[in-house]
N, C-alpha and C positions, 0 to 999 in steps of 0.2 A: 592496517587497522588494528589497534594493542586494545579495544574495547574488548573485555570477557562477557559484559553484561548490559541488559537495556531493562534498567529501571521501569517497569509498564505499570501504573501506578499500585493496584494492590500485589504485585507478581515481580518475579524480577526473573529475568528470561537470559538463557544461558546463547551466547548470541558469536562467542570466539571459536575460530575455527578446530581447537583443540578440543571444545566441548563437543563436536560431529552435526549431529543432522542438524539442516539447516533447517527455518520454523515455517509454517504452514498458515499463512493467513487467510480464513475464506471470507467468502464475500457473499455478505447478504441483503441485498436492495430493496429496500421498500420502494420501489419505484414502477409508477405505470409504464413511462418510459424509456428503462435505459437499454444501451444499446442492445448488450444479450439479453436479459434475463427480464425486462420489465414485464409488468405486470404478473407474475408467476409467483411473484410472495408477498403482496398487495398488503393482505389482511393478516392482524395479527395472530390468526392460528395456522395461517399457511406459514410465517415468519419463521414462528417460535418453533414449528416442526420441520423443518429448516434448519436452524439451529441446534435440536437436536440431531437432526444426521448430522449434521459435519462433525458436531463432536463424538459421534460414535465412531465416525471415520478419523479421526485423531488430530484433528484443526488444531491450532496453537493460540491464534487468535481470532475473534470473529469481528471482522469490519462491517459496520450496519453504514448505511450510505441512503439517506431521504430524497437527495437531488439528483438527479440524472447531470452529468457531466462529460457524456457523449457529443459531438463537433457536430456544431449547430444549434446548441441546447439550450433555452432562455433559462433563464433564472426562477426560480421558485420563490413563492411569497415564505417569508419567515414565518408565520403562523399555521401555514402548511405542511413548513419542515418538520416542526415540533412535533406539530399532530402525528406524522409520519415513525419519529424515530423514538420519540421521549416513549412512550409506552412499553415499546420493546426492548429499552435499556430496563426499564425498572421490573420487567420481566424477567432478563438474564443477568440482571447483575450478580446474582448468586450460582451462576452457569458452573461455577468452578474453570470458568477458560477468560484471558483478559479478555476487552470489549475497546472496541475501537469505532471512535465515530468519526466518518467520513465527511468533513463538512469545512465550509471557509466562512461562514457565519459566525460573527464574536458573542453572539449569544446562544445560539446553537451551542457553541462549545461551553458557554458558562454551565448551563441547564444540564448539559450533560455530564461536566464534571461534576457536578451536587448533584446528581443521579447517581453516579457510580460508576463511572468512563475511565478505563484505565489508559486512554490513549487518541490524541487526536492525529487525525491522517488529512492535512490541509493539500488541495491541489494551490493554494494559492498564498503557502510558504508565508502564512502569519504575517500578511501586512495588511491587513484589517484593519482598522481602527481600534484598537480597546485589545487586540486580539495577544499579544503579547504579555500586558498586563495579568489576563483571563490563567493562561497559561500559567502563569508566572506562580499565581497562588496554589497551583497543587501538583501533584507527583505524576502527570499523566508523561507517558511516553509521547514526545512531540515526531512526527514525521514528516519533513518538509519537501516539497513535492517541487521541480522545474516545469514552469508553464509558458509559452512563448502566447502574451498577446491574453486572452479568453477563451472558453468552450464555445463561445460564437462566431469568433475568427482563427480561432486559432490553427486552422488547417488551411487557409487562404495564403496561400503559397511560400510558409515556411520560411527563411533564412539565417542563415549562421554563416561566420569566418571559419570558426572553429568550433564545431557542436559543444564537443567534449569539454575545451577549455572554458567559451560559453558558460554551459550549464553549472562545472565546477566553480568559476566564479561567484554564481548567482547565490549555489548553495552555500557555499564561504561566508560569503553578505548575510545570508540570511543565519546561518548559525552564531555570527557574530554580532547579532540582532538580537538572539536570542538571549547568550551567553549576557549581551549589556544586562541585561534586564537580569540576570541571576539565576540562567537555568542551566542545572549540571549538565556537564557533556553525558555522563550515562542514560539522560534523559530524549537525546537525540540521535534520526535513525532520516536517513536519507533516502530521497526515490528522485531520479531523472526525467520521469514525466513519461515513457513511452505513449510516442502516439498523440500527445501533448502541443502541439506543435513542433512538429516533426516529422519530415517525410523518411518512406523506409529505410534508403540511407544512413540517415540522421540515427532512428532508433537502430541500425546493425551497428553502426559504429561506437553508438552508447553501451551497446549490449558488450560489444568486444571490450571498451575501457572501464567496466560497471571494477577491477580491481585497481586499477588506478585513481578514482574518486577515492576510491573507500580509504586507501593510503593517502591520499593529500588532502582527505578532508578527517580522516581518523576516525569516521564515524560509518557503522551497519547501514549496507545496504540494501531496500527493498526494492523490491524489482516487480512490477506488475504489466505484466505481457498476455495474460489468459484472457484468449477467442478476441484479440485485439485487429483492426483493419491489417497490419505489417504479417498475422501471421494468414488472411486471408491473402496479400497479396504474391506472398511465396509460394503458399499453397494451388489457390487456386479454390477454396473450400467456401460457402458460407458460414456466418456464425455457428450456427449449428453442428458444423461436423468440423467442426476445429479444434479439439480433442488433442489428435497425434501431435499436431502442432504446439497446440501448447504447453504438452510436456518438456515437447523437446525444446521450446523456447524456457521452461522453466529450468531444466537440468543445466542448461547452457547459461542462463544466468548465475546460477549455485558454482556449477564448473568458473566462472571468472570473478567471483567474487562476492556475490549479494550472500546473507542471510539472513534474508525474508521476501519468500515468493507470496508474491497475493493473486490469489485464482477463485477458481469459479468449479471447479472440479476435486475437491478435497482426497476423498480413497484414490483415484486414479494418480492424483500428485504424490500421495506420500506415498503410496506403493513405488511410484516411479525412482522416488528418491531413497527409498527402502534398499534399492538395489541397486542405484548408482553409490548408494553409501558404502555397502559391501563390498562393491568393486572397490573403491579407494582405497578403505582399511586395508584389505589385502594386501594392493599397492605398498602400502607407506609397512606394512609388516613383514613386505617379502625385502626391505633394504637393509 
């Protein structure tokens, strides 16, 4: 990957591995439902103070996410989404930290990019209708996510030849999707779906090849593994106490190549990564 930088529309974010610590995306749910965290920042003063810790704790990015997208998860009426997420964009657009909307709805994205959205995080890699076009007109960081199938089937019994090759394809297509249409590569940052359709297998193997995409597709990888099912099934933990887990599933994505972890735990991530960073300097300064 020879990207230095990812264009995030007001921001431009230092994303090459000579730059160092890798970027911190937290995650904030306005959702009754999702898998970890719903209902717990519902309302928009539970949101926004939300919002303020993680930036106290040193976040990079904040991803707001209206739909739940948890395996089994119906669909949300559009009218709902809005209400859910538009408010708290035009709340932190002046955050001082990019803003990312989590969403595969082609108006969703419009609304929030004439809000102030420095970035959209699609699980459903821009083939929406209109959805490309949407993009097309402004500077947002695009992030194109691997999804086998829907959040309603999409854990009904998985399959692949070849995960890795798979999914690198899909993302290929879809960057070249993108590119037709006129969007700089500094504007795109890739994720593999953890969890996505994908049995544990699936996502270790992604996890070990996450520096192989990022070289044959040239483009930042984001890796979202925090309190996910893969790291309950290692463990052995509930949502709730999968903590240790997902650090260590975070450092592990950083260690093989992503740079950008998106989690649910902000101080405990970047401390984590505070000090796997100082171990490597060392490394690369004792040669």
């Amino acid at each position: 990957m020879n990207k230095q930088f990812l264009q995030c529309g007001r921001y431009r974010l230092p994303i090459g591995e000579e730059h160092g610590t890798p970027l911190v995306m937290g995650i904030l749910n306005v959702t009754p439902d999702s898998f970890s965290d719903g209902g717990q920042f519902h309302s928009l003063d539970l949101a926004l103070s939300r919002a303020e810790q993680m930036i106290a704790d040193g976040v990079d990015i904040i991803d707001i996410g209206g739909e739940s997208s948890r395996p089994g998860a119906e669909p949300l009426p559009l009218d709902e989404e809005l209400r859910r997420v538009m408010p708290l964009i035009y709340a932190l657009r002046d955050c001082g930290k990019p803003l990312s909307i989590d969403t595969y709805k082609t108006e969703v994205m419009r609304e929030a990019i004439a809000a102030g959205a420095d970035m959209i995080n699609d699980i459903n890699g821009f083939r929406a209708e209109g959805a490309l076009r949407v993009v097309n007109e402004s500077e947002c960081a695009l992030c194109i996510m691997h999804m086998q199938r829907d959040p309603q089937t999409m854990q009904a019994g998985p399959q692949y030849t070849d995960v890795t090759r798979e999914v690198i394809e899909f993302l290929g297509e879809r960057i070249g999707a993108l590119r037709s249409e006129g969007v700089e590569l500094e504007r795109i940052c890739i994720d593999p779906g953890f969890g996505f359709g994908k049995t544990l297998q699936h996502n270790l193997t992604l996890l070990k090849d996450l520096g192989r995409m990022a070289r044959e597709l040239d483009a930042p990888v984001l890796a979202g593994l925090s309190r996910k099912s893969m790291i309950g099934a290692i463990t052995g933990k509930p949502i709730e106490q999968r903590l240790g887990g997902s650090l260590a599933a975070a450092l592990s994505a950083i260690a093989h190549g992503a740079r950008i972890v998106r989690v649910h735990d902000v101080a405990a991530t970047v401390d984590a990564i505070k000090v796997w960073q100082a171990v490597e300097t060392m490394k690369k300064d004792s040669k």
